[in-house]
Each structure stands twice: as structure tokens, then as C-alpha cells.
N, C-alpha and C positions, 0 to 999 in steps of 0.2 A: 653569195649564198644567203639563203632568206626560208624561213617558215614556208613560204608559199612553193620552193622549187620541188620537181618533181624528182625525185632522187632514186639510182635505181641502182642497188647491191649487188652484185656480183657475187653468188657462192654466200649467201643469207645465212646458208645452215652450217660453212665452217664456225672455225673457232672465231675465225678475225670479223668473218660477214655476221657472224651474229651479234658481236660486242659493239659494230658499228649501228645495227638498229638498235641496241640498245640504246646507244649513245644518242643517237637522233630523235628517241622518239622522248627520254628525258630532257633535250634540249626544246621539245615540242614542234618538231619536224612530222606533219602530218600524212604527207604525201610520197611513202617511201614505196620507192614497186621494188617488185622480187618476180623471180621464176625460178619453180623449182626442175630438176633436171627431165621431166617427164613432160613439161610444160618446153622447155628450152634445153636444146642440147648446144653448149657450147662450141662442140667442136665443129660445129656444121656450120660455115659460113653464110650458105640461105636464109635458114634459119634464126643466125641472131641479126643478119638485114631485115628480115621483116618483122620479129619481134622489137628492135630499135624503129623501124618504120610506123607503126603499130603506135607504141607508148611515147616518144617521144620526151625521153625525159631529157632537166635541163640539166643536170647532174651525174656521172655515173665514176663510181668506186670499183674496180674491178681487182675484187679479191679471192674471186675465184682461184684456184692454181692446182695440182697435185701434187703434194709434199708427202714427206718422211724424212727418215733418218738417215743412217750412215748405211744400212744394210737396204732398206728401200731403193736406196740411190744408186748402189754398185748392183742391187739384181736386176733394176727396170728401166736404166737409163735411156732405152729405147722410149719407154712410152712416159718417161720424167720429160725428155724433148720434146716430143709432140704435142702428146695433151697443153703444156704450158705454152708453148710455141702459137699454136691453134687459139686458145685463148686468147691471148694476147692478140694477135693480129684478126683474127674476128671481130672482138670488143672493141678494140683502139679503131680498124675504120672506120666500122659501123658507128661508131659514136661520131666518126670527124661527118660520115656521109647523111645523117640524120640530124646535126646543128646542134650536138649538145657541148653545152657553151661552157662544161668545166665537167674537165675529168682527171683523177687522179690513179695512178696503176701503182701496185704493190708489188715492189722486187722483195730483195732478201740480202742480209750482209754475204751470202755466199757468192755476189757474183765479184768482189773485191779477188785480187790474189791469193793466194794461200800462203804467200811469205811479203802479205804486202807489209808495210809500216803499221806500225801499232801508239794508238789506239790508229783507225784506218778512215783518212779523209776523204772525202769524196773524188776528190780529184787522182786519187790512185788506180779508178779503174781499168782495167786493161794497160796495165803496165810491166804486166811480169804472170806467168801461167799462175790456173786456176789449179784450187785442189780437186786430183782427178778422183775424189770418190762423189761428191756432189758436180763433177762438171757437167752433165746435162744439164741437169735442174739449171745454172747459175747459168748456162749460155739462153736458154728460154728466157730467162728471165734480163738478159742483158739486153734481148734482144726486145724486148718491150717498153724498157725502157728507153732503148735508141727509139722505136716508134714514135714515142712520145716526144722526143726533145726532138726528131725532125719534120713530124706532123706540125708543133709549133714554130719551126724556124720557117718552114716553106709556106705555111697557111695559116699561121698565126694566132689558131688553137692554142686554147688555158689548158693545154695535157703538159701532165707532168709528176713523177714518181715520187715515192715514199721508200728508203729500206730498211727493212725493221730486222733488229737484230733478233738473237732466238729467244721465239714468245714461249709463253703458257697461261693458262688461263681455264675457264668454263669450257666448256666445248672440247677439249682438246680428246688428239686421240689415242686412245690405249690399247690400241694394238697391239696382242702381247712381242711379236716380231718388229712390225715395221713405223714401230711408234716412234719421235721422238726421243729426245735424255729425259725429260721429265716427266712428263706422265710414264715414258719407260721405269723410272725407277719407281716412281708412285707407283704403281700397278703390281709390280715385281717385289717391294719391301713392304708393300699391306698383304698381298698373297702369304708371304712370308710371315710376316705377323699372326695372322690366322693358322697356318701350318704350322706354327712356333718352327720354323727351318733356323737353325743355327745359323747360316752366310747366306748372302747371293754372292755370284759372281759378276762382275763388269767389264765389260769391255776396254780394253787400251789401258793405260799406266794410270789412268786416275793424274795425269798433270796437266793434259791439256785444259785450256784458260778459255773460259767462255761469256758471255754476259748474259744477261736476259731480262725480258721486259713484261710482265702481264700484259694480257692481253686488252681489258679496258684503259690502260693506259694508251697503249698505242692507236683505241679506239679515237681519245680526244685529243691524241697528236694528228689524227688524220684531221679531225673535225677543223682543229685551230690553223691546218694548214688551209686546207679548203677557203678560209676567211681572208687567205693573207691575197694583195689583189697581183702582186707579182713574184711567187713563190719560185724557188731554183730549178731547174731542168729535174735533181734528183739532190734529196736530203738526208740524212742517216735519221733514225730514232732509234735508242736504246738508253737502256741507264745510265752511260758513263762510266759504268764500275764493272770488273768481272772479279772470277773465281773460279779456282778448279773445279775438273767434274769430280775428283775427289770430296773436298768442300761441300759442293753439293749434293752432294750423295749423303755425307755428313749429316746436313742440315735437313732434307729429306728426311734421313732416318729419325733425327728427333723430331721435326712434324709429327712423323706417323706414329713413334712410339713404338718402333721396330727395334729389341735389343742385339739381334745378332751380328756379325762382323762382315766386313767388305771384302772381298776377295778381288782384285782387279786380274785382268788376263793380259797379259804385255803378248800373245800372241794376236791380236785383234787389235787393230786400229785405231788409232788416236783421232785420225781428222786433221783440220788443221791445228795445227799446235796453240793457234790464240786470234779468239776473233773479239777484239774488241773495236767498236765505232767511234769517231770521232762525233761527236756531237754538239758541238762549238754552234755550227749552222742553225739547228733550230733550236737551240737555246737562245741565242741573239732575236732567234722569231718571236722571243717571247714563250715557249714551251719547254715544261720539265714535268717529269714522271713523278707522281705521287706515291705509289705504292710500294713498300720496302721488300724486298723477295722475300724474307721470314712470314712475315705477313700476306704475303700473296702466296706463297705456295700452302699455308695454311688453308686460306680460302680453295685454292685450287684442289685440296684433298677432300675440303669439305665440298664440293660438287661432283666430286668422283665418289665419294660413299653416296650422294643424295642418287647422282644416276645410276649405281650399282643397285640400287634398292626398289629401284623403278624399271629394271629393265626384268 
């Protein structure tokens, strides 16, 4: 990976595709292509063959994907699998059938078990059922990752995944339904804050354990993997560390300066009960997260009032 390669974002304008131009163009990466959805429909096989035929880049980051949350995922799982599904194997040939000589695809710690071991090593994939409220999402995404690790055993393609535990960051979305936990609760205790509403309510027992990672971090864990010349089939990235969603709702609340009280709903769903990564692998690569979540999810409020204010 060099200044000079033509590098080309997947999904530019999410939260992750956006933190990764940022990342590239401060590291002085000049030659980054994008297409935006009007320009390129992912899901259309033709299509991202002759746009990959077209540009030609030597690099492609594919972080495209359609995500949500726990209610996103148990209403749309039909189109959580396809959409992601279609991605993935669009992007992934298309790049092996156009010669681009390093590509990296972006799963998610949901495609681990839902009772694997914790924190959760890479090597625990597929060793015991998924949790069925994200299990579309996590099979799409398994299934990209097989992509890649058998695109390189048979043809000897630099493809090869990143799974990033749960972000936030800039960009994220505040859906007020199908958001996310954190921009969910950001959205819901500044609404709050304004309304002066004495409680929200939350979903699930407030115990389930989660980790989480800003999202410019995970920008320059992609970057430093990119560099490395024989990187693993598939890596975890995250903190290290987790916390209830309790905790976090907590800590939320004093970010935002919200005084009312948490109401959790024990009839509504937990999730999986604790998704923490092992992160051993790309620490030994030489990578670790900068950013402390008090301070990130600071920042992360402070771009949710700058875009509330501009929209």
C-alpha cells in the first residue's frame, strides 16, 4: 500500500466508509475513488463488473453493508441477507476478476456465536448457533468472509477480513427505530433533555455486556492492517474492554447532561448476553485503539448536535 494506489471505498458515505477517507486522505492518499449509489448499485452484479472494469483500482475496502440494530434485524432479515449477501459477492469477484491486488472486507463480531467464549477468539467461528435476532445480518456476513479466505487459498489473492466490534462515531445513524444502542440512546436522552421528559425507557435488562470501538479508530486499524504483507484470513478489532448497556446508558446520560432516570423493559430483548473480542491477534500486529469511549462518545454527541443543526 503506497500514496500512489488507487483505492476504492465501498459505501464512502457510511459511518465506517467515511472515517476511512478521512483516514486516507490525512495519511495523504490521493487517489481514492468512490461511487455513490446513483452512480453504482451494488447489488447488481453487471454493474459493479463494469464499474471495477472501468476504474481499476489497486485496492478495494468494502464497507458497504446494511446494518441496524436489534429491531432492524428481527423486522428485515430478509433483506439484512440479501442486500449484504449481494455485496459481498459482487465486490469480492469483481475485484478478484479485475486484478485488484489487495482487498480487505468488513464483517462484524456478530457472526461469532451467541454463547461463544468470551472475550471471543477468532477461531470460535462457527462452532455453536448464532444469535437468532441478528442471524441474517451475521450469515451475509460469514459468508464474505468465506469469500475471501477461499478466493486467497485457491487464487492466491491479498483478500482478507477485519471484524469490528460495535462502532460509533461521526456518521452514525439516528434512526429514531432502527438505530443502533448508541446513537439510539444519544438521540433518545438529548430528545429528552430538551422535552425535560423525567425517564426513557430501554430495552432488555440493562446487563447485557457489550464493547465498542469509535469509529476513526477502526479507520486506522483498517489502514495498519492494509500495510501488514501477510495479514490473517480474518482479525477481530475492538477495545478490549466492555460494559453493560446499563453503564452505558449511564455514561451517555452524563455526556449529554440528561438528568432523568433509566427505565429498562425486561420484556424486550437483550441480544446476546456479551460480545466481547479477543484482540490478542492485532495487537501482536502492532495495533491498538486510541480513543477512550468517554471521550469518544463526547465527540460522537458533539457531531450529532453539529448535524442536527444543519439538517
Amino acid at each position: 500500500m503506497n500514496s500512489n494506489d488507487r483505492i476504492y471505498i465501498a459505501g464512502h458515505r457510511g459511518m465506517v466508509g467515511s472515517a476511512l477517507v478521512r483516514a486516507l486522505h490525512k495519511q495523504g492518499n490521493q487517489q481514492i475513488l468512490t461511487a455513490g449509489h446513483q452512480e453504482l448499485d451494488l447489488l447488481r452484479q453487471k454493474d459493479v463488473e463494469d464499474w471495477f472494469s472501468k476504474h481499476k483500482p489497486d485496492i478495494a475496502i468494502i464497507a458497504a453493508a446494511k446494518v441496524g440494530g436489534i429491531h432492524a434485524n428481527s423486522t428485515y432479515p430478509a433483506e439484512f441477507i440479501y442486500e449484504n449477501l449481494m455485496v459481498a459477492s459482487n465486490c469480492i469477484h469483481a475485484a478478484y476478476q479485475n486484478g485488484v491486488k489487495h482487498l480487505l472486507f468488513l464483517g462484524s463480531s456478530c457472526i461469532y456465536p451467541r454463547l461463544a467464549p468470551q472475550p471471543m477468539p477468532e477461531d470460535c467461528l462457527l462452532s455453536s448457533p448464532l444469535e437468532l435476532t441478528n442471524e441474517a445480518y451475521a450469515i451475509a456476513k460469514i459468508a464474505g468472509l468465506k469469500l475471501c479466505q477461499y478466493y486467497r487459498k485457491q487464487y492466491g489473492v491479498l483478500f482478507h477480513s477485519i471484524m469490528p466490534t460495535n462502532l460509533y462515531g461521526p456518521g452514525d445513524n439516528y434512526h429514531p427505530v432502527n438505530s443502533h444502542v448508541i446513537p439510539g440512546l444519544i438521540l433518545r436522552m438529548h430528545e429528552a433533555k430538551i422535552t425535560q421528559s423525567p425517564e426513557i425507557v430501554i430495552w432488555g435488562t440493562g446487563n447485557a455486556r457489550r464493547d465498542f470501538l469509535h469509529v476513526d479508530d477502526l479507520a486506522s486499524g483498517c489502514l495498519h492492517l492494509l500495510k501488514s504483507e501477510n495479514p490473517p484470513d480474518w482479525v477481530n478489532i475492538g477495545s478490549g474492554e466492555d460494559l453493560s448497556i446499563r453503564k452505558l446508558a449511564e455514561t451517555i446520560r452524563d455526556v449529554i447532561g440528561y438528568s432523568g432516570s433509566l427505565k429498562f423493559d425486561f420484556t424486550k430483548p437483550d441480544g446476546t448476553p456479551r460480545k466481547l473480542l479477543d484482540v490478542k491477534t492485532i495487537h501482536a500486529l502492532g495495533w491498538a485503539p486510541k480513543i477512550p469511549l468517554k471521550e469518544g462518545l463526547w465527540h460522537a454527541y458533539q457531531a450529532f448536535l453539529s448535524s442536527a443543526a444543519t439538517s
